[in-house]
N, C-alpha and C positions, 0 to 999 in steps of 0.2 A: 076159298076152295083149297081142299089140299092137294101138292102134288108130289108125287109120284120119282122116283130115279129107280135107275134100272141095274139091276145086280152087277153087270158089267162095270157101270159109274161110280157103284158103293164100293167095289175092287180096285177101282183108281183110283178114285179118294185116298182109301185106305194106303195104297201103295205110296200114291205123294206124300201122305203124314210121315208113314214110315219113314221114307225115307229122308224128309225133312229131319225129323227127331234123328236118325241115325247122322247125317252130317254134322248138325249140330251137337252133338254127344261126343263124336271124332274131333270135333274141333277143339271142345276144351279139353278131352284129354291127350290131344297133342300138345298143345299148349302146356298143359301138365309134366307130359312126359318129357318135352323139349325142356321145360322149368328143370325138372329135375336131373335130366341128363348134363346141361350145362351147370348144375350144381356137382354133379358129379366130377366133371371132368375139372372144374377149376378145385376139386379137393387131390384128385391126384397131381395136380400140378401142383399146388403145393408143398403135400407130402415128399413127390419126388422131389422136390427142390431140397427141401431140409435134411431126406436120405442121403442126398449130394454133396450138400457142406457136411454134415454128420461122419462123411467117409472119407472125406479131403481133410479135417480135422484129424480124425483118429488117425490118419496114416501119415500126418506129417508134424500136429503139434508139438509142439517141443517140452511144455508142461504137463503137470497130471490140473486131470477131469473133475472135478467136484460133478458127481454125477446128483445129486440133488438140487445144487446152485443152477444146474444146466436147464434140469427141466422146468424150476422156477422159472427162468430166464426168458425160455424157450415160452411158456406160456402168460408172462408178462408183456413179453412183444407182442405176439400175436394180439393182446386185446390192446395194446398203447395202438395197432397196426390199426385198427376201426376209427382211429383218428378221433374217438368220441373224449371228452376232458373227464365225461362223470363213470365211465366205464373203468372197471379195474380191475386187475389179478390181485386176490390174496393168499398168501403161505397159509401156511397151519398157525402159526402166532399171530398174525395179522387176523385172521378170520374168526380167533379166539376173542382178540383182541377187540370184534370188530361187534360177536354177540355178544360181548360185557357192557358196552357201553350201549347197545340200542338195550337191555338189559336195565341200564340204570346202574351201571356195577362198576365201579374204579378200582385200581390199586395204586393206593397213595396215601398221602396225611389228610385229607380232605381240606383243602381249601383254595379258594378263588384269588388270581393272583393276575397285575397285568403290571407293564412298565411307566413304573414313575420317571419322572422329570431328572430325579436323581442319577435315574442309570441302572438301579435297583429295583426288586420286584415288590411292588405293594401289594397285601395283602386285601382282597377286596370283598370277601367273605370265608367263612368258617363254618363246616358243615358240622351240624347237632351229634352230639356221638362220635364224631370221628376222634383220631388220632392225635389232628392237629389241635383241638380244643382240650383235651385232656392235657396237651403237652403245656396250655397255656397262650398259645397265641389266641392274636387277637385280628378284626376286621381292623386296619391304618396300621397294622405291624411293620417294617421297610427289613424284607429278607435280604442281609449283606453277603453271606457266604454258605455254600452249600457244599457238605463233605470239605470243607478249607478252602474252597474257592472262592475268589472274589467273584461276584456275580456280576458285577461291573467287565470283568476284564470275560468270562463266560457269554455274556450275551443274552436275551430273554431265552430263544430257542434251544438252547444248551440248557442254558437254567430251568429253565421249566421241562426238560426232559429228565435233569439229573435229580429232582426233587419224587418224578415218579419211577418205578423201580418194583422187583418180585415180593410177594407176602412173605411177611415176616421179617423181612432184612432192615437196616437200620439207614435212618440219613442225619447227619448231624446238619442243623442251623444256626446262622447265628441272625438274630433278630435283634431292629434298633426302637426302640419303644419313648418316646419322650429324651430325647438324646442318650439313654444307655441302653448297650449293647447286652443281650442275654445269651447262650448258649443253648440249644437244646436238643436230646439225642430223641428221636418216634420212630415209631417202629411201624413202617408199612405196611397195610391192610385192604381188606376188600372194603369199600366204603362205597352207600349209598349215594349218589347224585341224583335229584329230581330234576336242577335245576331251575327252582322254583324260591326265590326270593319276594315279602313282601312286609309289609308295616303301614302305617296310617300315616298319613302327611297333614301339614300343619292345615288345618282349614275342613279338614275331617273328611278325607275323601282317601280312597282305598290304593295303594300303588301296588302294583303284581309284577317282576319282571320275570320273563320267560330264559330262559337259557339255551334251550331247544327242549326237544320232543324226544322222551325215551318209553321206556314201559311202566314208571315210577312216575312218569311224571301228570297224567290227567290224576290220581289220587291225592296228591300233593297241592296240585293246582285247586281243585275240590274243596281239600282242607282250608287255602290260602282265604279261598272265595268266602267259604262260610262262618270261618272267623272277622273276619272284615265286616261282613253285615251283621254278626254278631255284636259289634260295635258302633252299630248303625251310620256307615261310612253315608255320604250321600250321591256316590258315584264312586268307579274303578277306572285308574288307568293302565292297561298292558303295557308292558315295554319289549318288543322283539328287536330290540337296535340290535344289531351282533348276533342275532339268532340265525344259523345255518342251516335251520332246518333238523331231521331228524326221524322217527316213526309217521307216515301217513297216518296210521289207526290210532296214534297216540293222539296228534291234533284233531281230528275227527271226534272223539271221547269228546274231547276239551270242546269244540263248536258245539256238541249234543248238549254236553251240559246248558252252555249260556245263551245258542239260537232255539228259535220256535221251530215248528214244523217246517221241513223241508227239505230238497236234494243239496247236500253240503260237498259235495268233489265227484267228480265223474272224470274215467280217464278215456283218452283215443289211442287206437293202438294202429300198428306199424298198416293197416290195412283200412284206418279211418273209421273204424269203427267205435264211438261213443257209448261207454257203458255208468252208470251210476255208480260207485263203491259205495259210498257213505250216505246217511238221509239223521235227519232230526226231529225229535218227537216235538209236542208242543209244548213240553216242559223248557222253561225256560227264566233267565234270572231279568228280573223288570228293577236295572239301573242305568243309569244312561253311564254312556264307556266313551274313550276313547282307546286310540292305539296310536303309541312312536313307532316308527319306522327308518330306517336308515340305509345306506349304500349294501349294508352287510347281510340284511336280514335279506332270506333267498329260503325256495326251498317250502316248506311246511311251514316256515314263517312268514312266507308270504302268503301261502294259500290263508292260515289263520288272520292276517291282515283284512286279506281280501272279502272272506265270508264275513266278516264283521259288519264291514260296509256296506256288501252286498244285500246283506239283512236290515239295512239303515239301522242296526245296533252302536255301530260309532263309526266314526271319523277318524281318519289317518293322520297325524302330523310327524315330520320331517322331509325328508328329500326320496328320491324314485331309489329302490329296493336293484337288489344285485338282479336277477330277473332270470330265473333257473325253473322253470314249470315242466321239467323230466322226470319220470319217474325212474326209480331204478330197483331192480330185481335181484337176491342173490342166490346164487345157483350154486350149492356146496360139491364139491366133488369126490369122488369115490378115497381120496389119499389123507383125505381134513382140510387141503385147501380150499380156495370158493374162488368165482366171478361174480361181480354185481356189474350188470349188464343194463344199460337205458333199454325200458322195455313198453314205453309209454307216456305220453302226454300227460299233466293231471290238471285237473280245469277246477275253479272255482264255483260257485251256484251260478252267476252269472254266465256260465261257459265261455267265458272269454281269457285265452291262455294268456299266461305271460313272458312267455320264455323268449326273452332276448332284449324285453323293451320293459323288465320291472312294473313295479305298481306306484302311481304315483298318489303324493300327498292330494288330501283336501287342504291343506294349509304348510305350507312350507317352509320352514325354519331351518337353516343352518345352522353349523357349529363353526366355530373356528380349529386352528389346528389343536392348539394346546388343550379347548374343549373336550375336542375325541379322543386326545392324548389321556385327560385325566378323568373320563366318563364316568366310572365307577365311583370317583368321588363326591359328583355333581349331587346335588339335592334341588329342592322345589325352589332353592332361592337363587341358585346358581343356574342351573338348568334351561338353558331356552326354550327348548321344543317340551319339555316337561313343564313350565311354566303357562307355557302357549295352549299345550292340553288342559290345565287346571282352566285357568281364564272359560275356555269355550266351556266348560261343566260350569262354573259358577254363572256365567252371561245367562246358562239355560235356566236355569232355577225358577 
């Protein structure tokens, strides 16, 4: 039976809703406006703060102002102030500095260099076309002196800043080659970095090592892959030891190419909110893989670690990864400089982050010191954790 309310009843109804919905509407945008009004007032509190030293300064310093250093300064702080490590202020050169390399773009001689045992820097690659190859050097070259310095009494970090330098300008080396010393003047240039090193190892399996992730580098990576099977390798090992990571979109590419179908990285933002970036077609490379992994790799070398496995594409060997799963944003500003701001969680297929606690091995191999010391040199004979990956590819056979 149907019943019946009386116009009177349909008016209080109505009225209760109303007013229901209107408290609830006042409530969030109190909330709102209290949000934003305490954003407010803690902006003029800091404004006024810095117009106060700003005017205690100019009326009493005893120096003159670099008034460009100042504003740097001034907005260096304030992002060092968010207390966050991966958060950063960059200048105009810095920021120039900062799209060359996600860029793929160096200015330098092109090539790979870490410190030998010696004290000196060993050459540990040499980029196709560059400067440094024309000039003659070679990968196991021992760089003794840079512009007349001894590179021993400089240091790697001197050293290896004083080897890079403006286009066009010159650096003289002197390089030690089977015990004699050579001289040589290169003239610095914009030169390509993919970061992408690879060659076939004794036993006919594919070795690829990653350097990081630029915008040169999924084509390179590509190329590295399709030569390798071109020679009908029986398996691939990645190496991200040392990789710090790089382009999100860049490893992304790189996962599309080698995983199947699927959601490859999804970030959470400051409000928990879980979104997809990247997915993968079902194109896909059918070789079984491993991946090294080390203390250093972080970052976009870990998420690539991690979808590997997570796709049961390969196995991880070495030790738990630096463990950095933040995304970070850069935000150019109106002058040429920029902020690259933490703006984001970023999660592997399996959505589970890493940031703080790394990714750990399937099989865990350490190095000794002098190992890590001379990594670059290691091969499939020397190599632990590289030797550890062959074995499990050949067991599987």
């Amino acid at each position: 039976m149907n019943k019946k309310i009386s116009l009177g009843a349909a008016i209080c109804f109505m009225a209760i809703a109303a007013a229901a919905s209107f408290v609830i509407t006042m409530y969030y945008s109190l909330n709102i406006f209290n949000s934003k009004m305490a954003n407010v007032t803690e902006r003029e509190e800091l404004y006024s703060k810095l117009a106060e030293i700003d005017k205690l300064v100019r009326s009493n310093f005893l120096g003159d102002i670099d008034e460009e250093a100042l504003k740097d300064s001034i907005a260096d702080g304030y992002i060092k102030g968010l207390g966050d490590p991966y958060s950063v202020y960059m200048t105009q050169e810095e920021y120039r500095q900062y799209q060359q390399r996600n860029a793929g773009e160096l200015i330098g001689i092109g090539v790979s260099a870490m410190l030998d045992n010696s004290g000196y820097l060993l050459v540990t690659a040499v980029s196709s076309g560059s400067p440094a190859e024309a000039a003659g050097l070679q990968k196991d070259d021992l760089l003794i002196k840079i512009d007349g310095k001894d590179v021993l009494a400089m240091g790697y970090d001197d050293a290896s800043e004083a080897i890079q330098g403006e286009d066009g300008t010159v650096v003289s080396l002197v390089y030690r080659r089977a015990g004699e010393e050579t001289t040589v003047d290169i003239t610095r240039k914009r030169v390509k970095d993919s970061g992408v090193v690879y060659r076939v190892m004794d036993g006919g399996i594919g070795y690829v090592k990653l350097g990081g992730f630029n915008a040169t580098t999924p084509s390179n990576f590509k190329y590295a892959v399709e030569d390798l099977i071109s020679q009908n390798v029986s398996g691939l090992v990645f190496d991200v030891r040392g990789n710090s990571g790089g382009l999100v979109s860049s490893v992304a590419e790189i996962l599309d190419y080698l995983l199947p179908a699927g959601d490859l990285i999804s970030q959470t933002n400051h409000k928990r909110e879980t979104t997809v970036l990247y997915t993968s077609d079902a194109d896909f490379i059918d070789l079984p893989m491993m991946c090294l992994i080390d203390g250093d790799t972080a970052s976009a070398g870990e998420l690539f670690a991690c979808d590997l496995r997570d796709f049961r594409a390969a196995e991880l060997v070495g030790v738990t990864t630096y463990g950095k799963g933040v995304l970070q944003t850069a935000f150019p500003l109106e002058d040429g400089s920029a902020i690259s701001a933490t703006t984001a969680y970023y999660n592997p297929h399996s959505g589970v982050n890493f940031q703080g606690v790394g990714v750990k091995p399937d099989y865990e191999v350490t190095l000794t010191a002098e190992q890590k010391q001379n990594l670059a040199s290691l091969d499939e004979h020397t190599d632990p954790q590289l030797m550890k990956a062959i074995s499990v590819l050949q067991a599987a056979k």
